[in-house]
Phi, psi and omega in degrees: 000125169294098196235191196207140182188166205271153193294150148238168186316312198262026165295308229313331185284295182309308196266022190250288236282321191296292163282345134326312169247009169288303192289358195259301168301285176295354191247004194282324186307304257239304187249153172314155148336284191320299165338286199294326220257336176292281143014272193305318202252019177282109178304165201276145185281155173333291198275035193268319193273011186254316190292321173287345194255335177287349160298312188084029148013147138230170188211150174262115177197168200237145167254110182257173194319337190244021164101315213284131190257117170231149174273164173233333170229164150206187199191172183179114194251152170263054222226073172257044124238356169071057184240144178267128197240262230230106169216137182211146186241142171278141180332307197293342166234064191256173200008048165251045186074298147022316176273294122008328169291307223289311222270318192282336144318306195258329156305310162359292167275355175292297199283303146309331170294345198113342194326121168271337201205147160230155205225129221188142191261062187281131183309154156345275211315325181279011190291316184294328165315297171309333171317278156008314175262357169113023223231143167250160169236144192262285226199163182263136196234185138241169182190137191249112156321119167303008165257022166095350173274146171257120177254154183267128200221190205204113198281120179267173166179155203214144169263145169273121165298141082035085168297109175237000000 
């Protein structure tokens, strides 16, 4: 069973570990190597577990028969900027839907909020995804890692219908 519930500070490991080997699996079709392996080996920022829980993080995770609980995805919008921020599936259950819950959760809570439009920085590989999901693509962007390196991501946006 698939359930989606909001992150807490002791998610932050699991879910560093989650994006980590999503950009190490998904991003080689898309990037140099090198790229990806800087990416992939970019330390976790100080504040990462302050950041998910003030985003209000959600995580996607399986209950397997004997109760024992893996997350399998997350994901996170900002959104008093009105950002689609973060999502990430782990490989091993990637295009079993898990990215779409999750992607689907958080437009959700965009659209309670009031939101009209969310707006997103997507890597090369996730661009169709995002299609998939009502998402446009405006224009091919860089965007400078804070470890110094660049990447070509690809700037989106989906208008939001009125949550009633």
């Amino acid at each position: 069973m698939i359930t989606i519930r909001t992150a807490t500070a002791k998610d932050v490991q699991r879910i560093w570990a989650i994006r980590t080997n999503a950009i190490l699996k998904a991003c080689l079709s898309h990037y140099p190597k090198e790229i990806v392996t800087a990416w992939a080996h970019s330390p976790m920022p100080d504040d990462f577990d302050k950041i998910l829980v003030d985003l209000n993080t959600i995580v996607a995770e399986s209950t397997d028969i004997h109760a024992k609980t893996t997350i399998l995805g997350f994901g996170f919008i900002d959104i008093e900027q009105s950002r689609f921020e973060s999502l990430f599936v782990d490989p091993n259950a990637a295009g079993k839907g898990i990215g779409k819950r999750i992607a689907k959760t958080l437009i959700s809570s965009a659209q309670k909020s009031g939101l009209s439009e969310l707006k997103l920085s997507s890597s090369l590989n996730a661009v169709t995804f995002y299609q998939t999901i009502g998402f446009t693509a405006l224009e091919e962007t860089r965007w400078q890692h804070p470890a110094g390196f660049i990447l070509a991501s690809v700037s989106m946006s989906t208008k939001l219908t009125s949550a009633s």
